[in-house]
C-alpha positions in Angstrom: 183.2 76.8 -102.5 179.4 77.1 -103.0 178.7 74.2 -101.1 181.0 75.5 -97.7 179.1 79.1 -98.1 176.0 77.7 -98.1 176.9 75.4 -95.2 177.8 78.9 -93.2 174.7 80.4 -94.4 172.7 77.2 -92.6 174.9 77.0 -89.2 174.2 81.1 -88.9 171.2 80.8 -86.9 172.5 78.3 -84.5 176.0 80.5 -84.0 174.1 83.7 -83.0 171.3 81.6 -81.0 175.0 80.2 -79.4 176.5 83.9 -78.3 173.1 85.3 -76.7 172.8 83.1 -74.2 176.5 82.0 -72.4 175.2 79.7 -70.0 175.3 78.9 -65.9 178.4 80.0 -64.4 179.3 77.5 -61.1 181.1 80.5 -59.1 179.6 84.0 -60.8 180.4 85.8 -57.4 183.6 85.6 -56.0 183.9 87.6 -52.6 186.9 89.2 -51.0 186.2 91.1 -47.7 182.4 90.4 -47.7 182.1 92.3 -51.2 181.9 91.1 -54.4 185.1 91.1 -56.4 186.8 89.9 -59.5 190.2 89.3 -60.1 192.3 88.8 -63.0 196.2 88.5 -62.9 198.1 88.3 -66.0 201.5 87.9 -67.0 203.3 89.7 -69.5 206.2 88.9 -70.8 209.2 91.6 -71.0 207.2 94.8 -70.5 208.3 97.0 -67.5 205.9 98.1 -65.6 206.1 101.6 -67.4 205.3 99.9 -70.7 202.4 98.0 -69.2 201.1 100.9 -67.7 201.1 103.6 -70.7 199.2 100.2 -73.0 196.4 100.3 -70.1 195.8 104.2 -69.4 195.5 104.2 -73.3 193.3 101.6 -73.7 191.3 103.5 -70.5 191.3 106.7 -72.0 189.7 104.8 -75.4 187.3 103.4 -73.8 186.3 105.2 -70.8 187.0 108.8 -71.3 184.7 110.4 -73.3 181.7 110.8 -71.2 182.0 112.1 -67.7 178.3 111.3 -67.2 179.2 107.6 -67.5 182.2 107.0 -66.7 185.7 108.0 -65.2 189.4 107.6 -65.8 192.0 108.1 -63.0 195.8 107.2 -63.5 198.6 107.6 -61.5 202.0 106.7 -63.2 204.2 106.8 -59.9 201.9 103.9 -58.8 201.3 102.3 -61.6 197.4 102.4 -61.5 195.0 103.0 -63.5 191.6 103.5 -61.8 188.2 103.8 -63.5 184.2 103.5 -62.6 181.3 103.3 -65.7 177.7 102.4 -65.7 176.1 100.2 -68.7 173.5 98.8 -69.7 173.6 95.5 -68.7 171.3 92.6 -70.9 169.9 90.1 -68.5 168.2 88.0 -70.6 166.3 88.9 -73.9 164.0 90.9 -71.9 165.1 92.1 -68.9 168.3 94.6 -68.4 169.6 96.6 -65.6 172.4 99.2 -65.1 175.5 97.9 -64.2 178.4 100.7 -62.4 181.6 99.1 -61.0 185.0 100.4 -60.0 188.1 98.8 -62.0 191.2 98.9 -60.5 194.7 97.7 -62.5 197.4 97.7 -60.5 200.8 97.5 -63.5 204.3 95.4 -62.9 207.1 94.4 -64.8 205.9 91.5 -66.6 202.0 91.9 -65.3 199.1 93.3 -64.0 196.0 92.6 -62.0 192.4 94.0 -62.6 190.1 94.0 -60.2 186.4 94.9 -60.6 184.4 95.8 -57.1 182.0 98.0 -56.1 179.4 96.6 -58.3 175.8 98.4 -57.8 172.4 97.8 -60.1 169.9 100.1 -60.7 167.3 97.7 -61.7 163.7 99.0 -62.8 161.7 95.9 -64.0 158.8 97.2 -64.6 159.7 100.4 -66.4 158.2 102.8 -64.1 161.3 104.8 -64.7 162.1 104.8 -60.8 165.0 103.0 -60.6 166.8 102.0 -57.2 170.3 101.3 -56.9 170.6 97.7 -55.0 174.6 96.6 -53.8 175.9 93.3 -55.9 176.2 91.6 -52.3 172.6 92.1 -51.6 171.8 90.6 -55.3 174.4 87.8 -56.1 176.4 86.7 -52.8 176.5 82.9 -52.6 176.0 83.0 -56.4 172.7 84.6 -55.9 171.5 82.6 -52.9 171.9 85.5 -50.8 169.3 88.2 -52.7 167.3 90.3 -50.2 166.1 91.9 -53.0 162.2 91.1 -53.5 161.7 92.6 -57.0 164.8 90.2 -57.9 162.7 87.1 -59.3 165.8 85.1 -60.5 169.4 86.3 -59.0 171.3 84.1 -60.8 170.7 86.1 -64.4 172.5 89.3 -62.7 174.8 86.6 -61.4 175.8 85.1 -64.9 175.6 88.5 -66.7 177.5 90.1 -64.5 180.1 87.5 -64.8 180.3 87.1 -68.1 180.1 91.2 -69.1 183.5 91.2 -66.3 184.9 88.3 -68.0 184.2 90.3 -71.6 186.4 93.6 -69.7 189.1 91.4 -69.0 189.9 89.9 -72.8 189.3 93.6 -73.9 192.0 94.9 -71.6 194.4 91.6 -72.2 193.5 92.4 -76.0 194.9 96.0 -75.6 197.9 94.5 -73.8 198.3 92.2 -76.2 198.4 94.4 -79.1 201.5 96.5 -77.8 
C-alpha cells in the first residue's frame, strides 16, 4: 500500500502538468450561418420532455442565477427552452486570459435535448491597460483562427482551443446534471 501511494505521490506532477494544457483541437470553430456555433445533441432515455426540462432549468438556475451582473437565466416551459448568457474569465494559456460571454440555448424533448452555444464575444485586454474591447468570435477564430482580423490577437488558435475546450467543459456539466436525475 506504501509503495502504490508513493507511486501517486510521483505521477502528481505529471497529472496536473497533463490537465493545464488540453492540447490542439483540429475543428475548434464550428460555423453555422457565418457565426460561430456549438452544438451538442444528446439522447436521453425515457425522460419526457417535461422531465428533461425541469433537470436543465435547475441545473441553470444553480449555476447561472445568482449574479445578474454576469449572467442570465431565461426559461420557458411551454417551449421547452431554457436560455441563458454569462461572461468568464477565460485562461488562455498560463499567462494570458480574456472574457468570454456566450448565449446557450437548450432546446428539451422526450428522450433529448440539444445545447447550442453562439454569440460568443471577447473582451481581450493583453496588456492590462484596463481598456478592454469587445472583439466578435468570427473576427477571432473563423477557419480555426485563420480568419483573425484582430491585430492585438498574436496567436488565434489559443482563443480557438480554449474556447473549445471551456464549451466542451459546459456540455459534460449539463449532461452531468442530466445524468444525475
Amino acid at each position: 500500500m506504501k509503495r502504490i501511494i508513493i507511486g501517486l505521490l510521483f505521477l502528481l506532477p505529471f497529472l496536473m502538468v497533463a490537465q493545464g494544457h488540453k492540447g490542439d483541437v483540429a475543428e475548434c470553430a464550428p460555423m453555422k450561418d457565418g457565426k460561430v456555433c456549438y452544438r451538442d445533441t444528446v439522447q436521453v432515455h425515457d425522460m419526457k420532455q417535461l422531465e428533461v426540462f425541469k433537470l436543465i432549468n435547475a441545473w441553470a438556475k444553480k449555476n447561472y442565477g445568482k449574479d445578474v451582473f454576469m449572467s442570465n437565466v431565461n426559461a420557458y416551459q411551454s417551449k421547452g427552452i431554457v436560455s441563458l448568457t454569462s461572461k468568464v474569465e477565460l485562461l488562455l494559456n498560463d499567462t494570458d486570459k480574456t472574457i468570454i460571454k456566450y448565449k446557450m440555448q437548450i432546446f428539451c424533448h422526450d428522450n433529448s435535448y440539444t445545447a447550442e452555444v453562439s454569440k460568443i464575444s471577447y473582451q481581450y485586454d493583453p496588456n492590462n491597460e484596463k481598456k478592454y474591447k469587445n472583439y466578435s468570435a468570427e473576427s477571432i477564430i473563423a477557419n480555426n483562427g485563420k480568419g483573425n482580423t484582430v491585430a492585438i490577437v498574436k496567436d488565434p488558435k489559443l482563443f480557438c482551443n480554449a474556447t473549445f475546450f471551456f464549451v466542451e467543459d459546459l456540455f459534460d456539466d449539463l449532461l452531468s446534471a442530466v445524468n444525475k436525475e
